[in-house]
Structures are given as C-alpha cells and as structure tokens.
N, C-alpha and C positions, 0 to 999 in steps of 0.2 A: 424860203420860198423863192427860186433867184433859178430859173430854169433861162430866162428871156439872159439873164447876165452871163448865167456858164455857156450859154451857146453861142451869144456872142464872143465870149469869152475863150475858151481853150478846147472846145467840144465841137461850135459852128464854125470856126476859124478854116481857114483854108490850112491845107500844108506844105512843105518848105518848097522852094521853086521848085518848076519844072512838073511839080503833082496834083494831080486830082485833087478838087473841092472831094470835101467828106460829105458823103450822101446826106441829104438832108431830110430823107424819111426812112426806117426801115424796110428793109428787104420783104416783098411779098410773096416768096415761093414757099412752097414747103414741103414736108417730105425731106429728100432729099438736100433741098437744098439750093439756091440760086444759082451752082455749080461754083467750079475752083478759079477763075482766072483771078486772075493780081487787078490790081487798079492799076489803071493806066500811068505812062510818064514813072519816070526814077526818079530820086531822093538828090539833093543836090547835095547834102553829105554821103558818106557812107554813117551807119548806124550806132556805129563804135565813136565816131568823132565829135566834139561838141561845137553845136553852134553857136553863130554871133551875138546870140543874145543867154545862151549859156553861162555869163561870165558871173563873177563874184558877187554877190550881193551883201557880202559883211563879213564875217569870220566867228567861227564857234572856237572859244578859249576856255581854258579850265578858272580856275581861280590859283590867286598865289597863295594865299594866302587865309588863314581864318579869318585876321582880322580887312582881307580884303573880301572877306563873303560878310562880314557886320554891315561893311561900309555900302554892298549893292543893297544889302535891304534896306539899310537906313533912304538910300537914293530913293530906293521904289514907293517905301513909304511915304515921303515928302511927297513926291509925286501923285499919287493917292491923292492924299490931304491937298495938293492946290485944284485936281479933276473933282472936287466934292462941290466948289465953286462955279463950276461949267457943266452941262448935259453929259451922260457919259454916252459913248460913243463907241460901241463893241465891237462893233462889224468889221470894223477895217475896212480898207480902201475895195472896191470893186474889181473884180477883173477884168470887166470891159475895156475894150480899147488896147491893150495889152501886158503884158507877158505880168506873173505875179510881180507885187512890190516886196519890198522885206517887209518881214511881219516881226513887231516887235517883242520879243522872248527875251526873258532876264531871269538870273537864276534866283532862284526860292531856298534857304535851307531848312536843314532839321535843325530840331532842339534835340541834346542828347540831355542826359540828368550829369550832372557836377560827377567828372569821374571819384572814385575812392582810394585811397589809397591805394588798394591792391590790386584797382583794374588803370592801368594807365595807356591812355590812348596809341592809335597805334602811329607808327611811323609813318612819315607825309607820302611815300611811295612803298610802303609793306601793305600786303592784305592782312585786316585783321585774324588772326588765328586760335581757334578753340579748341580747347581737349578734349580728344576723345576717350569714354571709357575704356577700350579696349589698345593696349600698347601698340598689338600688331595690326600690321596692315592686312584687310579685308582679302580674303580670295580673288583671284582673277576671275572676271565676268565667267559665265559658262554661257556654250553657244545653244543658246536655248533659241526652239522657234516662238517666233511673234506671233501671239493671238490677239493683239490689242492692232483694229482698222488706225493704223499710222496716219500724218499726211506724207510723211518723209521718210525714207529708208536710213537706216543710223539713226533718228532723233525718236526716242520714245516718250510717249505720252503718259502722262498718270492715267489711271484708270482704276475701277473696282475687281479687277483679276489678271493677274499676272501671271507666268509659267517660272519654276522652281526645278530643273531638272525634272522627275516623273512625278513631279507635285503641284496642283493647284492653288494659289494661293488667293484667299479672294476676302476683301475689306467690306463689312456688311454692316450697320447700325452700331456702330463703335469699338469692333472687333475686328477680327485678323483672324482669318481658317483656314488650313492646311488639308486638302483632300489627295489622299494617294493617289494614283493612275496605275498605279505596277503589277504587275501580273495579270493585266486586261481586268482586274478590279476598282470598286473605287471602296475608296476607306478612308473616313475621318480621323487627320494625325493628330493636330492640334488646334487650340484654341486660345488667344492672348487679346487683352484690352488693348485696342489701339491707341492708346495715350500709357502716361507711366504711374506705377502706384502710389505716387504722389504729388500726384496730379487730379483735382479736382475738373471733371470734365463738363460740370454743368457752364451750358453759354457756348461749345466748342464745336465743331463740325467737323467731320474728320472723310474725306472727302477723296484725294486721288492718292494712291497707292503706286509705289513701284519698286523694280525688285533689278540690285546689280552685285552680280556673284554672289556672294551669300547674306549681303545687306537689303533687306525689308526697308523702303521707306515710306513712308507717311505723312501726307500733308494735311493739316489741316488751320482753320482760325478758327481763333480764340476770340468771340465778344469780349468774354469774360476778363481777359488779361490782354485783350489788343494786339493784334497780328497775327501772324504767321506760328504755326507750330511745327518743326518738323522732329518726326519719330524715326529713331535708327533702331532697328530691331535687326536681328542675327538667325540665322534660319540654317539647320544641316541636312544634309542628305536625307534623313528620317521625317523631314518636315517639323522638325519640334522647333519652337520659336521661344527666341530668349531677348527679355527685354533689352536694350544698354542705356542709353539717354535719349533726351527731348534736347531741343535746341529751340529757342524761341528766336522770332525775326521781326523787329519793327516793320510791320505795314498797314496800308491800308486793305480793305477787304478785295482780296480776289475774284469774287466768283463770278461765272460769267456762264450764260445758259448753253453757250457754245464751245469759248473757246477754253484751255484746261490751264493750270496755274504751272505748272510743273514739268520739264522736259529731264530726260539724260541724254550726254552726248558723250558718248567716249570717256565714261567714266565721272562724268563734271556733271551734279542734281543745279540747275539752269532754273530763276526764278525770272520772271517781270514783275514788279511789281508797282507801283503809283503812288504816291504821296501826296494828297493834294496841301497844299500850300499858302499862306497869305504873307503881307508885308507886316501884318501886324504880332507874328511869331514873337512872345516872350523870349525865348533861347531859339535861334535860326539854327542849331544844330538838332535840335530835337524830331524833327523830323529824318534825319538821314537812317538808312538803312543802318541796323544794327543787329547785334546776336547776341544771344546770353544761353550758355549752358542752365537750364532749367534745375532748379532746387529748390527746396518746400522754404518760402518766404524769402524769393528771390528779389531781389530791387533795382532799383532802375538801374543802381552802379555797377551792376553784375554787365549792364550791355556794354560791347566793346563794337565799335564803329568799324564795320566794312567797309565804306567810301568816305575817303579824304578829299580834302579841298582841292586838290590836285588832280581831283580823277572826276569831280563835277564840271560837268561843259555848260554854258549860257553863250546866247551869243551876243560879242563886244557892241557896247557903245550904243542898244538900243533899251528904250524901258518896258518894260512888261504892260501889256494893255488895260490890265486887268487886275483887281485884286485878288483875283482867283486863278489861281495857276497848278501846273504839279513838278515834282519832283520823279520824273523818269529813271528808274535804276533796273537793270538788270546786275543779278548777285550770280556767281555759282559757286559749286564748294565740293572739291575735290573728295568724292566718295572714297575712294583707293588707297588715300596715305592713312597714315597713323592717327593723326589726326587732322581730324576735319577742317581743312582751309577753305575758307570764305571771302572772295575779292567781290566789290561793286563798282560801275559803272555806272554815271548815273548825268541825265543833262535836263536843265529848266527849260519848259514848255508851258507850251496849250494844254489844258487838261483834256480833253476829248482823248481819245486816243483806239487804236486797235494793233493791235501788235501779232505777229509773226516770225517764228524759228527755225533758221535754217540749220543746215550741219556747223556752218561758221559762224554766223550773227544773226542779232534776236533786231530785229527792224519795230520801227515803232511810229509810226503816222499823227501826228500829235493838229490838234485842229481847236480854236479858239473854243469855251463855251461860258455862258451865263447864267447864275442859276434860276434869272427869270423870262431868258429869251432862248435860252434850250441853243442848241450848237447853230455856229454863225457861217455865212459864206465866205468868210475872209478863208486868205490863201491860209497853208499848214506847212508844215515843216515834218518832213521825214528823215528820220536818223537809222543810222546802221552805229548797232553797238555792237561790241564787239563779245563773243565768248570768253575767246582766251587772254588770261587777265596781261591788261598791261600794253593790249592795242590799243589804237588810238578812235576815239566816235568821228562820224563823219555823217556831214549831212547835204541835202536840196529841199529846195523850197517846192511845193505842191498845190494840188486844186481839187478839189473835192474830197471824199473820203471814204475810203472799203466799209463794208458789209461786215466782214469777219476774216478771220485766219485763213481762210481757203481764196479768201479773192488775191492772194498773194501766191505768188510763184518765183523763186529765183533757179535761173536753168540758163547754162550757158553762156556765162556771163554776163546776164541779163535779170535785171527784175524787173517785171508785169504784174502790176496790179488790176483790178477793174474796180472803179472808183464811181460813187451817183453823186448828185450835188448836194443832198440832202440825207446824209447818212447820220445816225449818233455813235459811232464807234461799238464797242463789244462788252462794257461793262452790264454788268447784272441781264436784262434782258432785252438788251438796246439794241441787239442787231434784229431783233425781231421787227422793226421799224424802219424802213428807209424809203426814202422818194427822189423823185426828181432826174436829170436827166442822166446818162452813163456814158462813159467812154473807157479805154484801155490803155493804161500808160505803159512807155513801155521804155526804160532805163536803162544804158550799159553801167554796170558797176561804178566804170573808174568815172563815173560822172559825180559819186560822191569825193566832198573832201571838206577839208576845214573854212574852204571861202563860202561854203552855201549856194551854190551856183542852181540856179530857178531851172529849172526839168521845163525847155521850152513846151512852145502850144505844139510844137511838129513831132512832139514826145508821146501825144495825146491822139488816139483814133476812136472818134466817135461811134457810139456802137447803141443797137435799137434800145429804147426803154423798156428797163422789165415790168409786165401788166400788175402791179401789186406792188406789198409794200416789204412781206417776208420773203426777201431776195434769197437763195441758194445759189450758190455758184461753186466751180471746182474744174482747177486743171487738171485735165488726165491727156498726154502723151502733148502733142503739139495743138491739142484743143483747151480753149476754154468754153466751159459750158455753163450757163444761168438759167434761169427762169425766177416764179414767183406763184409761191402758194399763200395757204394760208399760216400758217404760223403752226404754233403749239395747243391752241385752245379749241379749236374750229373748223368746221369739213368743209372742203371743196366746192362748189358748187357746178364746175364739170371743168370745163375746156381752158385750157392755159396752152402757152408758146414757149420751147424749150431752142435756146439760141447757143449756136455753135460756132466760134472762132476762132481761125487761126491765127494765133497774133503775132508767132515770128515773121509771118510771111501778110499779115495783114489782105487779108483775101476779105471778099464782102462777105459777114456774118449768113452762116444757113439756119434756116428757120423752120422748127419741127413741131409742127402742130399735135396738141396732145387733148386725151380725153380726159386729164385728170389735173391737180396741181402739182407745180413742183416744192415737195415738201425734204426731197432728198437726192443728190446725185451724187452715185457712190461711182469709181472703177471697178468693173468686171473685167480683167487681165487688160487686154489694152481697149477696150469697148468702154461703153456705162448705162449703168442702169440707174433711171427714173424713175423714184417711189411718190407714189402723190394719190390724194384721195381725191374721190368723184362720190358724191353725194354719200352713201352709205356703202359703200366699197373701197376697196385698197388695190391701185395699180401698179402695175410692175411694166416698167417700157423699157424694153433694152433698145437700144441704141448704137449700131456699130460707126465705129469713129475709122474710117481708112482713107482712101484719097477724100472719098465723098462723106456725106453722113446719111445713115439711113433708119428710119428708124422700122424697127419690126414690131410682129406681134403680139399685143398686149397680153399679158396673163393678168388674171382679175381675181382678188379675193373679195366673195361677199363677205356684204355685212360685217366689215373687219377695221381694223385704223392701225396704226403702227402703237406698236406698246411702248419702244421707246424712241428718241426725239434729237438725242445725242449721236455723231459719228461714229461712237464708239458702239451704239448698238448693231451695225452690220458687220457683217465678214465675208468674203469672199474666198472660196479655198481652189484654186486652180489644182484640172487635175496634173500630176506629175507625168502623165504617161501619153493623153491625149489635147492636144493642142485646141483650141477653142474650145473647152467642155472645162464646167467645174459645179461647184455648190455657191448657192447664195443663202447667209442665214439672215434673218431678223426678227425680232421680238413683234408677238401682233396681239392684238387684244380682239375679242371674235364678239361674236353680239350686239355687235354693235358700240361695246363700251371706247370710252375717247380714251388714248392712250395714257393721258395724264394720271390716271389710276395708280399707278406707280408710287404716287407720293404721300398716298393713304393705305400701304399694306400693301400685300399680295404683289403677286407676278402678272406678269403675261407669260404666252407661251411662247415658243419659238418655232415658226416657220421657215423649211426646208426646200429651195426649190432647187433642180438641176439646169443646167444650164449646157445645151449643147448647139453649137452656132447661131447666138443668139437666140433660142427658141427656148423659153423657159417654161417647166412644167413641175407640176407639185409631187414633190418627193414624199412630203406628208410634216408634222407639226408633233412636237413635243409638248405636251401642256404642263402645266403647274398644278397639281392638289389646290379644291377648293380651300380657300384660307379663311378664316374667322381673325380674331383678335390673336396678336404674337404674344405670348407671353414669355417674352423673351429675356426679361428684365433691361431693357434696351435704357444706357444710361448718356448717350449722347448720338448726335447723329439719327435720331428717329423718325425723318423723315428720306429718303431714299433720291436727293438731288440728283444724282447723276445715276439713276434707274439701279436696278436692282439682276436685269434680265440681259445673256447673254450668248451669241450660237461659239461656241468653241470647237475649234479643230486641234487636236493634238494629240502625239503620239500615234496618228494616222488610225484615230477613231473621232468620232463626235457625240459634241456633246452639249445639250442646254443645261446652264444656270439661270435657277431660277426661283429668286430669293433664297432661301434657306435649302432649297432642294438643287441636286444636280443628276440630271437626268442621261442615261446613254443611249443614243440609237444607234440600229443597223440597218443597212441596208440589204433588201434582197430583192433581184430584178429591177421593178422601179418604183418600190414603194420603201421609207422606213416607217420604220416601228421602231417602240422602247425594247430596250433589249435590257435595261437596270436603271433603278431608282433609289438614290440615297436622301437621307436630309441629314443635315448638318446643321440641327438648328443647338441652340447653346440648351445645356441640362434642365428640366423643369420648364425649356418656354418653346417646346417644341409646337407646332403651329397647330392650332384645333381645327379640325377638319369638318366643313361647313358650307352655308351659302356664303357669298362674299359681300361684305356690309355694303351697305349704301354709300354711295361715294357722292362729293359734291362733284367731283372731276370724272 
C-alpha cells in the first residue's frame, strides 16, 4: 500500500529538464478526449539515449561452474541462518527520493536426481537433446489461416482449437477431434486421448493445444507426476491422428486465468516457466528445468537437464533477500528437426513475476514477494530472455508491476509497459487483483544489458488510476487503452472510464466515459471494442482510435454476460473487400446466467455482430442444445479451464464451437441463421438433451 511513495517516487517525479511536471490529477474531458497536443517543453535527451542516472547498478553473470552454484547457495543459506537472529525486513529500500537501488537477487538452483548410467548430463554449453519417435523430420508448417484472437502476428498461442489445412482440430475434456470442413460440409475425422496409452491421466490437465505442420501439440501438468507434460501427436491430410510420444518437463504449475503457458514461433514450442526456490534445497540442481522422454515406470534418471550452469544468470556480488525466490527459465524445443531439441534459459529472481512474448524474447518482470506479506514495493528487475538458444539475458532494474501479458508492448524498438504500484503478477488468478497508482514505462531496447542499468523516473509517464481493481488493458496501433471492471465472478454495477494513450508521443491520456465495465478490450481492425457488463446486460462500445478517440454508439445485449472470460474467446474477422466493416464473434450466456458456467458442463452460445464504421448491430447467435450430464466418459481434464466456446472463421464460412457441438451459420441480408449442426461428442457420451443443471456459477 505505498501509493504516497511511488508518486513521490517515479509516477509524481517531475521529468528530465526542460519538461512538464506530470499532471498530478487525471484528465477531466471525455468523449472524445482532452484533444492531441504533446506536453509542453522537449526531452533533454533524445529517447533512444540513456541518461545520467541510467548507468550500472551491478552486473547479471552466469555461473561457472556447479560446483560455483553449491558454493551461492551455501552463501545464501548462511545468510538466512544469521537474518533468523534480526527482524526480517522484505521491502527493500523505498523509492522515495530517488532513482530504484539495486535489489538484491541471487541465484537459486535445481535438484536433478543422481544421473544413471545411461542418461549423462549434458555438455556445459550443448542443449540437452531428446529422441524423437519418428526418424524424419515433421512437414513444413502449412500456411493455414489464424483462428486463435493472437496478441502477436508470428507468435501463436495454445488454445482449445486450431486449424489443420480443411480440418478443425479442437482439444475438449482429455481428447483431441478432428472435424472436416471440405466440401462446405462438416464431418467428424477423428478421435485420440490427449495423453499416451501409457499414461495414467488421473491428476493431469490437459489444457492448450497447438498445431505446426503436421505436429499436434499438447500441453498439459501433471499433479500427478509434477510438471509439464507435452504431447506430440502426427495429424494427415484425412485428419486422422496418431499418437508418437509424451515428453515430460520439470516445473512448477503454469496456469494462469489469463495469460497461456505455451507459444510457437517459427517453428520453436517456447515455455516460461518458474520454479520457485529456497537456500535450504537438498540437491540445488533439482530444481532446474529438465525433460524426460515419457515411459511406463519412468524415473527421475530418465530427466536430462536443459539449462546448464553456464546458461543460469543471478546477479554478482549481491544476496537474495529472501528465502523465497524463483528460478526463471524460458525452454524451447525445436518442433522441425528429427528430433526434439530442447535449450533453457534461465535467471534467479523475485518470485512475483508476469511475463510476455514477443517474436524474439520472452520478457519477464520479476518483483519481490512474501508468503505472508503478499508482493512488496521494493523496486523489480525486468529481464529480456532471449528465444533463440545461445543469446545472451539482459536486464534493468524497475517500479512497479503489470497487470498481465497485454500491459506489455514491444514496437519499434521500444518496450512500454503500463505498471500499478500494487500489482500481484499473472500467476493462477492474481491479475484479477491490482491497486494502486499507474504510470507508462516506456524503454528503448538497447537500454537493456548485462550492468542492469535502472530504467530512470523520466522513463515513467504518470497516467490516471484505473477506477477498480480487475484492470484490462491492451495496445492496439499507437494507443494504449485500460480501464477496470469487474472481474470474472460479478456484474457491473454501471459506469466506469475507458483511458486512451498515446505513449510514443506521450500526449495527455483521453478519457471515454462508459456505461458499463471494462471487462474486455479487444481490436476491431485498427479501432476497439469495449465489452463490459452494466447491471443485467452486456455492452459493446466500439471505440474508434484515429488522430482523436471517439467513442460511438453502444450496442446492448439484455440480460446477457459474456460466456467466456479468456482473450481467446473473441474474434474479429475483417472484411476482405470492404474497409472498416467486418464480424465480431463472442461466446454469451443469455438469461441472465454468469459466464462462469462453463466450468460445470454445457456451452454458451455465440454471438454475431457486424460491424460497419464503428456501428455495430446484431447479426444474430448461434446457441448450444440444452445439455444435461455428459456422459462422455471424461478421464481427465473434466472441468473446461480455458472455456469450451468459440466464434470461428474459416474457409470463408463461420462457425460456433460449442462444447461438443459445432454449429454453421449463414448469412443472408442482415440476419444469420444455422445453416448445420454436428456434435462430435465421443461414442456412448453423446450429451443428453435437457434443462441445464443447476450451477453454483
């Protein structure tokens, strides 16, 4: 709670000569906007340069050696042991008065198991490398269109439905199904258990899905067996699906209500994942990211280490604050070759953390935290890891902390984040939570490097508080846009403020007064639309984003709430032919019911609106068959975390998924309608047709 410290701190600060004090209340226009002029007075650097107070604050080093990672933890623990005799003291230093201090970060390892004779560790600068079952190398990607709402063009996200050439391919309650699209039909190909058949899947989640050339992948954890599971499955032309291997990956649990565990980039399945850490490790190696080709009575010796001591960053010469720390690693692993190569990256920090993917590097915001004083205002450290294996981490020191994945943008050799004082990072359902005050950082690249050099206060533009605590935010073109609703549990209660910045050019924030909360801000080609509830309805505000901001008018579904909660349940389909016109889909629950339904059976339906110069009107809705109990013999994954309901464009027809069923509409004039309905629920658990149980949600 340190709102009095960050504003005096790097928020209220004035900025570097020659410029404007940063307003020190939000902008009161709205509509429109307080109009475009710049703040007065020039930068006394240019923006690419760094300033005087810019310089080193320590240095981030690998380790030499193993037996020089024994020897930090040995330190850290001593250390430990003499702070058991003093107050502990979490916070770190203040940022009042100025610029962040360094923050003490020291690296953490893993315990691996005693290698075995037959798995011997890997070489101090080789990625470790696993076999794969098939000799030859995978297909070349096909250029298939994107139906999964990206944040990034090139970086794809896991999700529960992918595109397959004219196949759907969509991961439902422990399974994998294949639905034709060909001949303006749809037809169920195939059917495979999302895990392998020797594999025991009670305990397991099987969660985001993605598809590159003709590799099906599959992520899930394992309570069961601890970490990461990923499934390589082989998919042809015909949609039939054939198992090959499991690959299991030491981590901790991923999931997060927002942001998704799993990217591809140019062929390279891209993890983040965290390891939280102590000085009191048995084996300091046991911890580090590892892989094991999956086998019925597989053992610890089977893991072979991805990140070596050499490719671990901490930074020199300071000690960890804390007995609680994590081990930061991003892994990826060559989809394309013969077989699956696997490199890590990995650097000791704060455990707090939120993390974001660009085309090149997986960023990672790391912020002190306590397990009994919850995340602290001391400064953070942000690192830029790198994808491609074998570059080098580089990091600055920070203030505050993102919301989630969206509150990052790298563009133009620039990264901008928008950071509150009081954030908890992105794990499990912690960006639903944040307070305190905001501002916009805003970074040239080459500002990171291996000295840690503190991202001054003139890096920071104070920007209004958002009304609430479930912040949304999202760059779309040269804006960023925020607000605050209510979360995932809870309706609207009416009126909230949707803020608009430009933060290349640092113009005063415009301010769009709204009828509803902001529960979602998607792009609509270069505009965006605003989804947010108002008492027992569901709003749609588009918002055009050009010199000015303007928002138009509202389209309103009663009695309605959004069905699902995740990015991934919107889409926007611009049309090809007519410029500012297209389709907006999203999953809605009608009657009233809270969207969270989802996670007890059944669907939502999917709502269709068109979109012509901002002016959005109802095309009409796809619904879901009333559902009773699935008898679907569901053996894992039987709760539906990342929703079940989706609007799909493809093959230049549409269509809702929707649980078990997958619906087609057409359009004619300005209404659709179904035009075909399949289900594709698995043999004998086809869904009984019913009122819809009682839900607690």
């Amino acid at each position: 709670m340190l709102p009095l410290a960050l504003a005096a701190g790097f928020l209220g600060c004035q900025r570097a000569q020659g410029e404007s004090a940063i307003a020190a209340s939000p902008p009161t226009a709205t509509g429109a906007g307080s109009g475009g002029a710049a703040r007065s007075g020039s930068p006394a650097v240019a923006e690419t340069a760094l300033t005087p107070e810019e310089n080193a604050t320590g240095k981030i080093v690998t380790f030499k050696s193993e037996d020089d990672l024994k020897k930090f933890f040995g330190t850290w623990k001593e250390g430990m042991e003499a702070q058991r005799q003093k107050p502990v003291y979490m916070n770190g230093p203040s940022m009042e008065g100025g610029a962040p201090p360094p923050i003490n970060v020291t690296p953490v390892a893993p315990k691996p198991a005693s290698p075995s004779p037959s798995v011997s560790p890997p070489a101090q600068h080789a990625p470790a490398r696993a076999r794969a079952v098939d000799s030859a190398a995978p297909a070349k990607k096909e250029a298939n269109e994107s139906i999964t709402n990206n944040q990034h063009a090139n970086v794809d996200e896991g999700d529960i439905v992918k595109m397959h050439g004219d196949h759907l391919v969509v991961l439902r309650r422990g399974r994998i199904f294949t639905v034709s699209l060909e001949a303006g039909k749809m037809k169920a190909s195939g059917m495979l258990d999302a895990f392998g058949p020797d594999i025991d899947p009670a305990g397991s989640w099987y969660d985001e899905m993605l598809v590159d050339g003709d590799n099906v992948v599959v992520i899930g954890f394992s309570y069961a067996r601890g970490g990461t599971e990923i499934g390589i499955f082989s998919i042809d032309p015909a949609g039939s699906l054939r198992y090959r291997t499991t690959y299991h990956m030491r981590s901790n649990d991923y999931y997060s209500a927002r942001n998704y565990a799993s990217r591809i980039v140019d062929g390279r399945l891209v993890f983040y994942a965290p390891t939280y850490i102590s000085p009191y490790e048995a084996d300091v190696f046991r911890p580090f990211p590892a892989v094991r080709r999956w086998r019925r009575g597989a053992a610890d010796t089977d893991f072979i280490r991805t990140l070596v001591p050499t490719r671990l960053y901490h930074l020199a010469n300071e000690t960890p604050p804390s007995g609680y720390m994590a081990l930061h690693t991003v892994t990826s692993c060559d989809l394309r070759a013969s077989d699956l190569s696997c490199d890590s990256v990995g650097m000791i920090g704060p455990a707090g953390r939120v993390f974001y993917v660009s085309e090149n590097n997986v960023y990672v915001w790391m912020r002190d935290w306590n397990p009994n004083q919850g995340f602290q205002t001391s400064p953070g450290v942000l690192a830029k890891m790198p994808i491609k294996p074998g570059s080098p981490v580089q990091a600055i020191r920070v203030a505050g902390m993102p919301t989630d994945q969206f509150s990052f943008e790298e563009n133009g050799g620039f990264l901008n984040v928008l950071v509150r004082s009081e954030s908890n990072g992105d794990a499990m359902w912690a960006s639903e939570v944040t307070s305190g005050d905001a501002a916009v950082m805003r970074v040239p690249l080459g500002l990171f490097s291996d000295g840690v050099p503190i991202a001054s206060r003139s890096r920071y533009t104070r920007v209004p508080k958002p009304e609430g605590n479930a912040v949304q935010n999202r760059f779309i073109g040269p804006w960023l846009l925020y607000g605050a609703g209510n979360g995932y549990w809870t309706r609207s209660a009416g009126a909230s403020k949707l803020y608009a910045y430009r933060y290349a050019t640092k113009e005063e924030p415009s301010v769009v007064d709204l009828d509803q909360g902001v529960d979602r801000i998607e792009a609509m080609g270069d505009d965006a639309v605003v989804v947010g509830s108002r008492q027992q309805d569901l709003v749609f505000s588009p918002v055009g984003l050009g010199k000015e901001v303007h928002a138009h008018r509202d389209f309103v579904r009663r009695n309605a709430s959004q069905g699902e909660l995740r990015s991934h349940g919107f889409f926007y389909k611009p049309s090809s032919d007519k410029e500012g016109e297209g389709v907006v889909g999203l999953p809605i629950r009608k009657e009233g019911a809270r969207g969270g339904r989802y996670l007890t059976e059944g669907s939502a339906g999917v709502l269709f609106l068109k979109n012509r110069g901002l002016e959005l009107s109802e095309l009409g809705s796809l619904d879901a068959s009333p559902l009773g109990t699935n008898h679907d013999g569901c053996r894992a994954s039987c709760v539906d975390w990342y929703g079940n309901a989706r609007p799909i464009f493809a093959t230049g027809r549409v269509f809702a998924l929707m649980g078990y069923e997958l619906v087609e509409g057409q359009v004619a004039g300005k209404t659709m309608t179904e035009k075909a309905r399949m289900s594709f629920a698995p043999r004998g658990g086809a869904p009984a047709r019913g009122a819809d149980e009682e839900s607690p949600y």
